[in-house]
N, C-alpha and C positions, 0 to 999 in steps of 0.2 A: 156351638151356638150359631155356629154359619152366619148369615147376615144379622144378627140380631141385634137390637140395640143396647148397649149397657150401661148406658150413662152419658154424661154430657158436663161440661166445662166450659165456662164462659168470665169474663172481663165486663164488669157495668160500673154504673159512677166511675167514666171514664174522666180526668179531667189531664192538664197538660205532664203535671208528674205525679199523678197518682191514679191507682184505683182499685176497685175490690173484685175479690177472685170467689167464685162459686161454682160448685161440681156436687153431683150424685154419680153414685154406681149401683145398680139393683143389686139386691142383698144376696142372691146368689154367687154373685163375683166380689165380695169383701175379702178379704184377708191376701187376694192377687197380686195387688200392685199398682194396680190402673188408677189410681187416683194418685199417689204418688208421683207416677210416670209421668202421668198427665200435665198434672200441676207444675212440676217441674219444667215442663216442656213451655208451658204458657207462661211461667214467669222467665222463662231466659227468651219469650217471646216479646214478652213484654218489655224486659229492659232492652234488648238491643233493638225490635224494628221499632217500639214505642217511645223507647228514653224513659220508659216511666221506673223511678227508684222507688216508692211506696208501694206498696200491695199490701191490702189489710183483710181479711176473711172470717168469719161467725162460726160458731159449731154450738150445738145444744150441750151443755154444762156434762151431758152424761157421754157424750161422743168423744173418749179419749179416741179412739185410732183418728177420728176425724184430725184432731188436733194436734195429734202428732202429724199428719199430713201437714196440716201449715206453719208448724216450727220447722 
């Protein structure tokens, strides 16, 4: 994929100890990892440079892998 983009992950409704995590990956890189990894990455971001203990995140009812992503 060389430089190509495949997704993105981000932290909004930030507030002193909480906030919500959101991520895509293009559908050609599903079943990878990268959202896992990712996620991962940004909530041990979140708790130790943020302090924040809450992280809450959405998936569409039919998005099991999503969902197992944020259990």
């Amino acid at each position: 994929m060389g430089d190509a983009l495949i997704g993105s992950i981000c932290l909004y409704n930030i507030t002193k100890d909480s906030a919500e995590i959101g991520y895509w990956i293009v559908e050609n890189q599903w079943g990878n990892g990268y959202a896992t990894e990712s996620t991962m990455a940004v909530v041990g971001f979140a708790n130790k440079e943020l302090g924040i203990e809450k992280l809450s995140g959405t998936t569409n009812v039919d998005n099991k892998a999503s969902q197992r992503v944020l259990t």
